[in-house]
VEXDREN-2710 file (C-alpha; in Angstrom, 1 decimal):
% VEXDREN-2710
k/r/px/py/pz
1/UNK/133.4/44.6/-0.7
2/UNK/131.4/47.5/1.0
3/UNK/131.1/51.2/0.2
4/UNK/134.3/53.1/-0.5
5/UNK/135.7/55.0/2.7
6/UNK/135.8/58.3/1.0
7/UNK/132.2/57.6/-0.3
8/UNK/131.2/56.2/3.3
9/UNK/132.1/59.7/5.0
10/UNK/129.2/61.3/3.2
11/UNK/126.4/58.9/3.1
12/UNK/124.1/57.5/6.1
13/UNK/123.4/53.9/6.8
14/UNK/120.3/54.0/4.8
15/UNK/122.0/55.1/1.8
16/UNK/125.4/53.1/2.0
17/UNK/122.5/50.3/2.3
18/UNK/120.5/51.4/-0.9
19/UNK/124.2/51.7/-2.6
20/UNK/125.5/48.0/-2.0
21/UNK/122.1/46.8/-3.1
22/UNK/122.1/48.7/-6.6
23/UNK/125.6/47.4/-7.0
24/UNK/125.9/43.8/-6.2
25/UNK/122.2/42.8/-6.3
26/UNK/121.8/42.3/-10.5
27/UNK/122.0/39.7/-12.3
28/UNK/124.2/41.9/-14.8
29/UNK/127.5/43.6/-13.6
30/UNK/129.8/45.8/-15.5
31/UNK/131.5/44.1/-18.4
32/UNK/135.1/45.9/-19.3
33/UNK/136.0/49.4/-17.6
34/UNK/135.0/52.5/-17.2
35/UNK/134.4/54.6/-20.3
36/UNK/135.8/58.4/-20.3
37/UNK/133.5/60.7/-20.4
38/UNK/134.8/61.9/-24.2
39/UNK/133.4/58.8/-25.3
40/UNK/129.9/59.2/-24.0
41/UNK/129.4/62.5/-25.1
42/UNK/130.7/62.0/-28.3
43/UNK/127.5/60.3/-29.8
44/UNK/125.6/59.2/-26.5
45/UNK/122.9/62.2/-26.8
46/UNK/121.5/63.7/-29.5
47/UNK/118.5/65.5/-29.8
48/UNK/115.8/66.6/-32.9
49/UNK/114.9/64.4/-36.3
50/UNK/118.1/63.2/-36.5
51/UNK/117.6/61.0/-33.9
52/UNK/114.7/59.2/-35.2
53/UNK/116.8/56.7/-37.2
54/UNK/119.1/55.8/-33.9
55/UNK/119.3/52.4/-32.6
56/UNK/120.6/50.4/-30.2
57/UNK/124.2/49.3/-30.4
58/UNK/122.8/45.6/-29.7
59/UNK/120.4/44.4/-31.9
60/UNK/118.5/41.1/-31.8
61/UNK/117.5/41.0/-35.0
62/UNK/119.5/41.9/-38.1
63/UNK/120.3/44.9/-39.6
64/UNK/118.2/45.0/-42.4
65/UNK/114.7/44.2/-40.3
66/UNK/112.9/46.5/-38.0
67/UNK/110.4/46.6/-35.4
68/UNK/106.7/47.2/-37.0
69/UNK/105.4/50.5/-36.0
70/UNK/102.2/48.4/-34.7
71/UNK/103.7/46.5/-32.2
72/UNK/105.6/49.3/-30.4
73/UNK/103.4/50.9/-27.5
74/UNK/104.3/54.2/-26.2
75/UNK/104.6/54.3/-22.1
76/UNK/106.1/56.3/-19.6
77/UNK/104.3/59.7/-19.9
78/UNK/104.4/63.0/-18.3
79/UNK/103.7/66.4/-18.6
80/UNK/105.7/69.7/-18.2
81/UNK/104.5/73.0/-18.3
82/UNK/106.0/75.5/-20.6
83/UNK/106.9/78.5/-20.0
84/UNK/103.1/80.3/-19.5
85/UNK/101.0/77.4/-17.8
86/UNK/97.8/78.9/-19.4
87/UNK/99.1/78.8/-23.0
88/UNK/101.7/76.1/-23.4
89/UNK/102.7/72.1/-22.4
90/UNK/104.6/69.8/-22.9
91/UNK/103.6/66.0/-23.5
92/UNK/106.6/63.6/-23.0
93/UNK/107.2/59.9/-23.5
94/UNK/108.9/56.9/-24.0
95/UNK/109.1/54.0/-26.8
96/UNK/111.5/50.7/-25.9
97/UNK/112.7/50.8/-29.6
98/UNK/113.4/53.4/-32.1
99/UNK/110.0/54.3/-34.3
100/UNK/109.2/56.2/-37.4
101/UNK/107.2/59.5/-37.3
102/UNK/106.3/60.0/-33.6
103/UNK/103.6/62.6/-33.3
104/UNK/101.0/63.5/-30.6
105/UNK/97.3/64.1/-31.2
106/UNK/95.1/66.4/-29.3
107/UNK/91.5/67.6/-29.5
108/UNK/88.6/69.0/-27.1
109/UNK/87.0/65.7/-27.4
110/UNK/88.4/61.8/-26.7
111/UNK/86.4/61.7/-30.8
112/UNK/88.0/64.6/-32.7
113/UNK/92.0/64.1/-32.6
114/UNK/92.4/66.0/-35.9
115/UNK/95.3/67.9/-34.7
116/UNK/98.3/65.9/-35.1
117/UNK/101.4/67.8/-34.3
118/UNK/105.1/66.2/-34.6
119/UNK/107.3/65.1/-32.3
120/UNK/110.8/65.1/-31.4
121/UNK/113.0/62.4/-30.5
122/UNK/116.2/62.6/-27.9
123/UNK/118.2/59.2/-27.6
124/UNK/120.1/58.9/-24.7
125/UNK/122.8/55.6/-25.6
126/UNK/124.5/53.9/-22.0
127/UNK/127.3/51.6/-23.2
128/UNK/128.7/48.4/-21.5
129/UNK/131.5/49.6/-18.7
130/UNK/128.9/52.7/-17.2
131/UNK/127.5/50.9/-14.3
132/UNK/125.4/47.6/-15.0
133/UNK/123.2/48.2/-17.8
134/UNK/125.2/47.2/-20.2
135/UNK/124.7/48.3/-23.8
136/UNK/121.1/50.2/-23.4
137/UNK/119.6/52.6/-25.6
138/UNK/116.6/54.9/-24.6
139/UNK/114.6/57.1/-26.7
140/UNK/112.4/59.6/-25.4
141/UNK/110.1/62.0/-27.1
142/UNK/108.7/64.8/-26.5
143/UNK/105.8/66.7/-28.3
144/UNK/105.7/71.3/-26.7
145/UNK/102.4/72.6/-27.4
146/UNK/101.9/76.1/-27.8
147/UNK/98.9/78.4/-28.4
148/UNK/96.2/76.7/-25.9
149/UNK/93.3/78.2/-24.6
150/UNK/93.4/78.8/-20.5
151/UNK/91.7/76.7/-18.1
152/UNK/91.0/74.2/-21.0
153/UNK/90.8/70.7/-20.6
154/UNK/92.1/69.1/-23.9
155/UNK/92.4/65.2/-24.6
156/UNK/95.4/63.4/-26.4
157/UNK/96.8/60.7/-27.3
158/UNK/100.9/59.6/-28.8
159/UNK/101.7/57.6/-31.3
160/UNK/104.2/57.1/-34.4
161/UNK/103.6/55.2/-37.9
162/UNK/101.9/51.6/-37.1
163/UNK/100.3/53.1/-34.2
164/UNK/97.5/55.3/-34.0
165/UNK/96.1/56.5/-31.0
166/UNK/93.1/57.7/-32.7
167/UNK/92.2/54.1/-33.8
168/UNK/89.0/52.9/-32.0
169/UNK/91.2/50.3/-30.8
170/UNK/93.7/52.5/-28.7
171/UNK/91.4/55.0/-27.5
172/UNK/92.3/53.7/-24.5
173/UNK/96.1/55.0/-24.6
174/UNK/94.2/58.8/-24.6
175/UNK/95.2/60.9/-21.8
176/UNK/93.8/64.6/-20.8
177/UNK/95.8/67.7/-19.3
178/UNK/93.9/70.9/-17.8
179/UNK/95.7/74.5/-18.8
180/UNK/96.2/76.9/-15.8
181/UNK/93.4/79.2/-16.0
182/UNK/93.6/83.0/-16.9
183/UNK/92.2/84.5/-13.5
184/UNK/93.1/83.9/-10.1
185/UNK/91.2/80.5/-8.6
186/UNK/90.9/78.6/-6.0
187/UNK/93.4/75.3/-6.8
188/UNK/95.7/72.7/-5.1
189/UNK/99.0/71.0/-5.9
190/UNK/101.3/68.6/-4.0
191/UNK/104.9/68.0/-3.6
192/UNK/107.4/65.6/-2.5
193/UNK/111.5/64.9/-2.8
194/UNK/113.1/61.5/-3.1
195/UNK/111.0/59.6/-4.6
196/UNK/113.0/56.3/-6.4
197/UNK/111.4/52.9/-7.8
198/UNK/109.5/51.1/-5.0
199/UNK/106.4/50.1/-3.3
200/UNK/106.1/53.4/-1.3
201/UNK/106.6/55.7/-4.0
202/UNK/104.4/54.1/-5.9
203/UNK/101.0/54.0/-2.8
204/UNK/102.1/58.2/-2.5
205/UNK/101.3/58.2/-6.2
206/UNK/98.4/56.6/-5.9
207/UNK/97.0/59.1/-3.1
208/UNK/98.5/62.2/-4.8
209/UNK/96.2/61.7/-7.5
210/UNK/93.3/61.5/-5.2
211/UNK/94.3/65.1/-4.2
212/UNK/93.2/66.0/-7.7
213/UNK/96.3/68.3/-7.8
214/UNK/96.9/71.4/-10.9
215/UNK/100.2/70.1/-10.6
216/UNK/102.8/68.4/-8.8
217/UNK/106.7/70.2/-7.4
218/UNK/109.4/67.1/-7.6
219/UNK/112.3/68.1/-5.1
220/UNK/114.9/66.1/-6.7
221/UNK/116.8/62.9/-6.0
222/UNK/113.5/61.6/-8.7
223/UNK/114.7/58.1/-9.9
224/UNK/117.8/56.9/-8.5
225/UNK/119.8/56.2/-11.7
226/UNK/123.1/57.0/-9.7
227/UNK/122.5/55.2/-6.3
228/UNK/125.5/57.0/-4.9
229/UNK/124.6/60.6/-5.4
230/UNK/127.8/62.3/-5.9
231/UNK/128.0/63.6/-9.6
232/UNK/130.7/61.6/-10.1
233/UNK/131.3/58.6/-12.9
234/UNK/133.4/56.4/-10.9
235/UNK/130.1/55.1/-9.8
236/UNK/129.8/51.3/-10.4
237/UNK/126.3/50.9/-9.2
238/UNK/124.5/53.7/-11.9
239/UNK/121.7/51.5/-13.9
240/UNK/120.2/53.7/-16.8
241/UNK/117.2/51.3/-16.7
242/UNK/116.0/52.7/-12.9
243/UNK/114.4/55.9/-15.1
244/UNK/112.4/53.3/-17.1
245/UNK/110.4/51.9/-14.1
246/UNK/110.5/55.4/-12.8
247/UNK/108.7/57.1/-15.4
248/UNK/106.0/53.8/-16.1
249/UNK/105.4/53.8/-12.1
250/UNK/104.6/57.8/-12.0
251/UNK/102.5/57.4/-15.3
252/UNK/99.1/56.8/-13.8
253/UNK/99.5/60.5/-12.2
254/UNK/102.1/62.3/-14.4
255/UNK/100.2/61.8/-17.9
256/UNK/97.4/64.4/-16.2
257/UNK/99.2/66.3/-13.4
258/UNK/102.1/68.2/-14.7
259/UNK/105.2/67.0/-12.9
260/UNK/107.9/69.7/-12.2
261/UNK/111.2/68.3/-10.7
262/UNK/114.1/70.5/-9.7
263/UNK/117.3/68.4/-9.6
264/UNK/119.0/66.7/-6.4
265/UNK/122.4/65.0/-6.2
266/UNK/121.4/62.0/-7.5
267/UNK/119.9/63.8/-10.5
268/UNK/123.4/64.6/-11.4
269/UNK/124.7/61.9/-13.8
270/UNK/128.2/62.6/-15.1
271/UNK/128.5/60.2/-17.9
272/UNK/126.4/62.1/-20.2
273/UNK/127.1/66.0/-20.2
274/UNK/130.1/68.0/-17.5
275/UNK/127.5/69.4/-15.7
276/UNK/125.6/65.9/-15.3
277/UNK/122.4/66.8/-16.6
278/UNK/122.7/65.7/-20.2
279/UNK/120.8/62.7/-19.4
280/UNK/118.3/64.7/-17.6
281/UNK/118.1/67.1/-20.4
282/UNK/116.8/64.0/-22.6
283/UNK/114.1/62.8/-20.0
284/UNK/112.3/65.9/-19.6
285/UNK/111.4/69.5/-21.2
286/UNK/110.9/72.6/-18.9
287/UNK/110.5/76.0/-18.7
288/UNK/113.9/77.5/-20.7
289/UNK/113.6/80.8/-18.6
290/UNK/116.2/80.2/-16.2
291/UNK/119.4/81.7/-16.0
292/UNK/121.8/79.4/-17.4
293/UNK/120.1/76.3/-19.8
294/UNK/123.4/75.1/-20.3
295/UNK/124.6/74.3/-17.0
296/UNK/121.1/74.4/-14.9
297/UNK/118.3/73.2/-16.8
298/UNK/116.2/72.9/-13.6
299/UNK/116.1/76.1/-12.7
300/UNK/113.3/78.1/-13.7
301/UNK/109.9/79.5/-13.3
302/UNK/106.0/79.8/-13.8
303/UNK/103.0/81.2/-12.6
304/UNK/100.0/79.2/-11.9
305/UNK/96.5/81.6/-10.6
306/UNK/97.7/84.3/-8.2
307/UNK/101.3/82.0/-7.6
308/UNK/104.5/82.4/-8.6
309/UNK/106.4/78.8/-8.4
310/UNK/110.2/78.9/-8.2
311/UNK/112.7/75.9/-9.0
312/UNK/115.9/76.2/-8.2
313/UNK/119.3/73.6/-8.3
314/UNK/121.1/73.5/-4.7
315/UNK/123.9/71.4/-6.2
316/UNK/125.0/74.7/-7.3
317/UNK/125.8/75.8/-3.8
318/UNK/126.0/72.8/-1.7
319/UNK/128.8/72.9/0.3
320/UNK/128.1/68.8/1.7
321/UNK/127.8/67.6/-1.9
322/UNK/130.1/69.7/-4.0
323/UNK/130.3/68.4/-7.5
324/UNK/128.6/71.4/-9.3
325/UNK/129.5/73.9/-6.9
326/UNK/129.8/77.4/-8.3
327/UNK/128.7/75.9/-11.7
328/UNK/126.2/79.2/-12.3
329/UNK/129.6/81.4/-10.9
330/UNK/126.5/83.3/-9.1
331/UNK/123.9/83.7/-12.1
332/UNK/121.4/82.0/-10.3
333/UNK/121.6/83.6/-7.4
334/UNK/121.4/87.0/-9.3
335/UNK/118.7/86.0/-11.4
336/UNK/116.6/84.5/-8.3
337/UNK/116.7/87.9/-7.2
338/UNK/115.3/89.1/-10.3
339/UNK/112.3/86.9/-10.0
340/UNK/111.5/87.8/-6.7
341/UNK/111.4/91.0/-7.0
342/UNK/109.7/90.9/-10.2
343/UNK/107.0/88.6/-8.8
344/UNK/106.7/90.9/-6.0
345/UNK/106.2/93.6/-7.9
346/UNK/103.4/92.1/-9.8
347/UNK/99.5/93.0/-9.0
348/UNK/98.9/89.6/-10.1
349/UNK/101.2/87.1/-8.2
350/UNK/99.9/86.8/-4.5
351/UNK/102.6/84.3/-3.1
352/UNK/105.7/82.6/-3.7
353/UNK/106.8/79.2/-3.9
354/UNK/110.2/78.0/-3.5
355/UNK/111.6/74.3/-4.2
356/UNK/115.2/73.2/-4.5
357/UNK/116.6/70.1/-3.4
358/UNK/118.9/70.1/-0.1
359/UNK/117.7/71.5/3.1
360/UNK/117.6/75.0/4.3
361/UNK/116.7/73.9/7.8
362/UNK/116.4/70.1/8.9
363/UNK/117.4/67.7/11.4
364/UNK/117.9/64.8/10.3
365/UNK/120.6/62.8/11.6
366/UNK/122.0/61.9/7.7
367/UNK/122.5/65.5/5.8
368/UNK/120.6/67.9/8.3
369/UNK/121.2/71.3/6.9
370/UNK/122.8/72.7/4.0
371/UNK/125.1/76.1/5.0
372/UNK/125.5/77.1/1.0
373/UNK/121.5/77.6/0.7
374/UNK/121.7/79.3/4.0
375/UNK/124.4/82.2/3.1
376/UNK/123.1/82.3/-0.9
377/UNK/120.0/82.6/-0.6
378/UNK/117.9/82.4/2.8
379/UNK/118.5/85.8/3.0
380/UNK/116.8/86.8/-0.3
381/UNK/113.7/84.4/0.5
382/UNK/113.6/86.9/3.7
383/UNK/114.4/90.1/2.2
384/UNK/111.4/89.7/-0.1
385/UNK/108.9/87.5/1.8
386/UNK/108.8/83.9/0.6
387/UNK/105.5/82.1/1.4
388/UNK/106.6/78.5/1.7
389/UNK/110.3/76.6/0.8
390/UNK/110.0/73.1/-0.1
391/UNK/112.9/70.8/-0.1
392/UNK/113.4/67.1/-0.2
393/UNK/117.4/65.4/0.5
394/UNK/116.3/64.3/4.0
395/UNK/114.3/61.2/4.0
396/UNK/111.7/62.3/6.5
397/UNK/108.5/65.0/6.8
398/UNK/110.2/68.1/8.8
399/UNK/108.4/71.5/9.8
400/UNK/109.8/74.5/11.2
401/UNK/108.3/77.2/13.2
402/UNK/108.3/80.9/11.4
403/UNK/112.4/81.6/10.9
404/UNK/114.3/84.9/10.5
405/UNK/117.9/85.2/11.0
406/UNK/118.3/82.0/11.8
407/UNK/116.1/82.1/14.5
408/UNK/112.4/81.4/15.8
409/UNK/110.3/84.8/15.1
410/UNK/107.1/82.8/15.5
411/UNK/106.2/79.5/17.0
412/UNK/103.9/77.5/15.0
413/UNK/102.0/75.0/16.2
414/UNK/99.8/72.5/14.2
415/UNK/96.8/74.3/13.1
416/UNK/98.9/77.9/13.6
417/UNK/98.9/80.6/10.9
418/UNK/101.7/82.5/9.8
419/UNK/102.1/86.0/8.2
420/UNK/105.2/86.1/5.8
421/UNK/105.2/90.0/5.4
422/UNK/105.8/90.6/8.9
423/UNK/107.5/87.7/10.4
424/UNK/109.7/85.7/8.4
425/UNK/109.3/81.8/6.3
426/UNK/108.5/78.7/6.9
427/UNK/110.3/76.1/5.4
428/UNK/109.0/72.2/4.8
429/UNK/111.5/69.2/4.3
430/UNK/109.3/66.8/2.1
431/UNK/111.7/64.0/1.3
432/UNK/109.6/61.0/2.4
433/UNK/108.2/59.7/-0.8
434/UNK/109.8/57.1/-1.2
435/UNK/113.6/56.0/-0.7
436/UNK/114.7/54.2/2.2
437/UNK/113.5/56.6/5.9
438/UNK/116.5/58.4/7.6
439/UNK/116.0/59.4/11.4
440/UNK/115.8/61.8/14.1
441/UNK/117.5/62.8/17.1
442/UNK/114.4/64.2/18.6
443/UNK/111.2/62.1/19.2
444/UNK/108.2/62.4/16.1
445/UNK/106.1/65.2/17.0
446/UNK/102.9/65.5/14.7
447/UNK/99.1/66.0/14.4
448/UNK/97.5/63.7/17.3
449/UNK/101.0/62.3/18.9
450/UNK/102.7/66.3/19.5
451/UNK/105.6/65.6/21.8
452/UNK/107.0/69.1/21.5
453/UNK/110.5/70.1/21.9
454/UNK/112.5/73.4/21.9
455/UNK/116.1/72.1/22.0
456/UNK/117.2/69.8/18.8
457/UNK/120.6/68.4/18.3
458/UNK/121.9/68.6/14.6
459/UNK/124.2/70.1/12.2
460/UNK/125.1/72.6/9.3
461/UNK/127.3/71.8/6.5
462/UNK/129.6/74.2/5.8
463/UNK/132.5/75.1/3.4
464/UNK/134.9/74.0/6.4
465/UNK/132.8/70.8/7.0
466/UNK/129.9/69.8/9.4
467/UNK/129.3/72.2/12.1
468/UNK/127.0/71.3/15.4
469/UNK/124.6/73.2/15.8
470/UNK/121.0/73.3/18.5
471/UNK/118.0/74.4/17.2
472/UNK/114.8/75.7/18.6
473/UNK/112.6/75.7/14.9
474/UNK/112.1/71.9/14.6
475/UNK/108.2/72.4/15.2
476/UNK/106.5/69.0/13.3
477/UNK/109.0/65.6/13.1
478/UNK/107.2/62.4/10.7
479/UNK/109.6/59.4/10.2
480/UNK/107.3/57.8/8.1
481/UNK/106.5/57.8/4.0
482/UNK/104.1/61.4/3.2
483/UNK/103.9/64.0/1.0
484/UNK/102.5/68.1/1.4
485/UNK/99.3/68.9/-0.3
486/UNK/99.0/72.6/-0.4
487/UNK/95.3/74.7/-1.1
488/UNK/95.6/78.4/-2.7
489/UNK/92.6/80.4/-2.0
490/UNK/92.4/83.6/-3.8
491/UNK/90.7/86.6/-1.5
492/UNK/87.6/87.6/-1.8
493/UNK/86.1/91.0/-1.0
494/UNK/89.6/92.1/0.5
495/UNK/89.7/89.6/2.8
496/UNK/93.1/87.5/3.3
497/UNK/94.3/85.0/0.5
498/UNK/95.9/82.0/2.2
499/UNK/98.2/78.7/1.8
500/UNK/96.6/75.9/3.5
501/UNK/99.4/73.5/4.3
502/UNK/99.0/69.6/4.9
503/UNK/101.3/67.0/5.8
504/UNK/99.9/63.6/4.1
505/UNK/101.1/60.1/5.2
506/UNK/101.0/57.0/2.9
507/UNK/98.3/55.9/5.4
508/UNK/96.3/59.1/4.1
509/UNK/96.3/60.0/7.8
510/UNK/97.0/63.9/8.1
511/UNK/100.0/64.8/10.1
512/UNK/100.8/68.3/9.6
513/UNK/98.9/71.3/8.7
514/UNK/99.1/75.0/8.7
515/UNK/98.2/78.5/6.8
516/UNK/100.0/80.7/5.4
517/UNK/98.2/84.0/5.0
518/UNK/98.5/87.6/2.6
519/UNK/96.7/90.4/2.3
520/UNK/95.2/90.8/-0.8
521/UNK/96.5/92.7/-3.6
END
């Protein structure tokens, strides 16, 4: 049995590939039918103390016995920023059985973890008949701190009762987080799309930590969950368990580095919440100072140094993938438009970052370009002078020259420099961290093997379907796994502040780079 015709139509090879595998390659299928979505919601996610004494439907051991404390061991962690980088964070993580007490310690010093602050617990409960994972209960936890000093490096370390992490024993569970600083600083962070549960995500993690990054931007499509990617719960090949591995393989850089996703369509997981993010909702804790935390948790905002970083959710306009479309009924749009020009506005806030999931501008042969993000909201990013647009969706590293208007303002070469208040954006498709590699219609074209071409064959999706369109903007082409480190320099002595923009390969091989340059405020 292959992939459903309907389902077919929208997916490339690569994915209708990843698809069969997820289904028919486990050990454990789907026992009994599908289960509405009333009866997932109705006890499947629950969130705050309550959920400390939740367990799994399944138990191995009778009902009277638990687990000891002591032989539980935290894993999967991850940080989040809250809503002021300098001041707040958020420390997430996972246990594989439900635990008494869970509570985070933190100190300026791996020795002094007097603080002890409580945590809370979400559950998330799967049940047999939602794709093939059967029965599985997972319980995440999540500890916000507030009132930190900035550009502070502070030590900690989870736990719950039995287990300790300020035990001489486990001080080698600690972990340490660095708070955004209060003035504008040099600083780097990285960013990628599509990353999933594999070998290659796993060597880009590796090298993103060499990067020593402030943070790191997630472009959706993280874990895979939903192989299929359509926000819908006929999927038969959704595993629950994918998000396990995926949060233990991104711990080595994601228990330092705060990792900020926005969500893609395969982020959009129907069987817990209508809008598909219920599950989501449980996994991590953002900024709340978007537009709409009910329908688009990942969609908000922060500031880091003289940046402003934006996350938006392109499921809300995606004409190719439309099961959220007009979910917001235009309150994102509307409120990115605040930000903007609020940012802009601000003495403090030198560029703008933008990161969403599906593509403004790409070539690739399997989604190419999304026509919703064109009409909503390319026009805003030119309006008010967007530095750099990150995106992920296509499995590939794509670079444009300087757009505006849908057309070239400004070639830019490898090595070029670009002016955003006077010529238009630049926009970088990142979606190469992992997941199985799309393709091209035009040859690679990148640092040391340029093979430059002003004539690219592709497509738009659009409300009435996929139109063909030729481009002249496809300016650097990698089919190969990378990721984009990017260096903020702050100006000094009135001099130009600038983006320095790099393409990174798994080899660790440069492939792209280029600056993006402001005058100073």
């Amino acid at each position: 049995m292959g992939v459903p015709e309907k389902l077919a139509e929208r997916m490339s090879m690569a994915e209708q590939h990843e698809y069969l595998r997820a289904r028919f390659s486990r050990r454990t299928m789907i026992r009994g039918g599908a289960v509405t979505l009333g009866t997932v919601t109705a006890g499947a996610f629950v969130t705050g103390a309550g959920a400390q004494a939740a367990v799994p439907t399944r138990r191995t051991t009778p009902a009277t016995e638990a687990v000891h404390g002591a032989l539980v061991a935290p894993f999967g962690r991850h940080l989040a920023y809250g809503n002021d980088p300098r001041t707040e964070i958020t420390v997430s993580w996972q246990v594989p059985v439900a635990v008494k007490k869970p509570f985070i310690r933190i100190g300026a010093r791996p020795w002094d973890l007097s603080r002890k602050i409580e945590a809370e617990v979400r559950t998330l409960y799967t049940p047999a008949g939602v794709g093939a994972s059967g029965d599985h209960t997972q319980y995440y936890i999540h500890a916000k701190l507030t009132h930190l000093r900035p550009g502070k490096t502070y030590y900690y370390g989870v736990g719950h009762q039995g287990f300790d992490p300020a035990e001489p024993h486990l001080a080698g569970t600690l972990g340490t987080f660095t708070t955004a600083p209060a003035h504008k600083a040099p600083f780097t962070f990285t960013a990628f799309g599509d990353e999933g549960v594999g070998y290659h995500g796993l060597a880009n993690n590796a090298l993103l930590l060499g990067q020593n990054p402030a943070f790191h931007l997630h472009a959706g499509d993280i874990a895979y969950g939903d192989p299929a990617g359509q926000g819908k719960s006929t999927d038969t090949g959704f595993d629950s368990r994918t998000w396990d591995q995926f949060l233990a393989q991104t711990e080595s850089v994601a228990k330092q580095v705060p990792w900020m996703p926005a969500y893609g369509n395969h982020d959009m997981e129907a069987w817990y919440s209508p809008n598909g993010y219920g599950g989501e909702e449980a996994r991590w804790n953002l900024p709340d100072n978007g537009p709409d935390k009910k329908n688009l948790p990942g969609v908000y905002s922060f500031v880091y140094g003289n940046t402003a970083v934006i996350s938006l959710d392109a499921n809300d306009i995606s004409y190719e993938i439309p099961a959220n479309l007009g979910i917001s009924g235009g309150t994102q749009t509307k409120w990115l438009e605040a930000q903007l020009k609020k940012f802009r506005a601000s003495k403090d806030v030198d560029f703008v970052v933008i990161f969403f999931h599906h593509c403004a501008y790409c070539t690739s042969t399997a989604h190419a370009s999304e026509g919703g993000v064109r009409q909503e909201w390319v026009p805003l990013f030119e309006k008010y002078t967007v530095d750099l647009v990150i995106n992920g969706h296509n499995h590939q590293y794509e670079r444009t020259d300087v757009i505006k208007g849908d057309k070239v303002v400004k070639k830019l070469p490898i090595g070029g420099t670009a002016y955003p208040e006077t010529e238009g954006v630049v926009y970088v498709t990142a979606g190469a961290a992992g997941r199985s590699l799309y393709a091209f219609t035009a040859p690679d074209s990148y640092e040391g093997h340029e093979h430059e071409t002003d004539s690219v064959a592709s497509f738009v999706n659009t409300k009435d379907g996929k139109v063909d369109e030729t481009v002249a903007w496809s300016r650097v082409r990698y089919l190969d796994y990378s990721f984009l480190r990017v260096d903020v320099t702050p100006a000094q002595r009135g001099r130009h502040t600038t983006l320095t923009v790099s393409g990174i390969a798994e080899t660790g091989d440069r492939i792209d780079h280029f600056t993006v340059s402001r005058r100073a405020k």
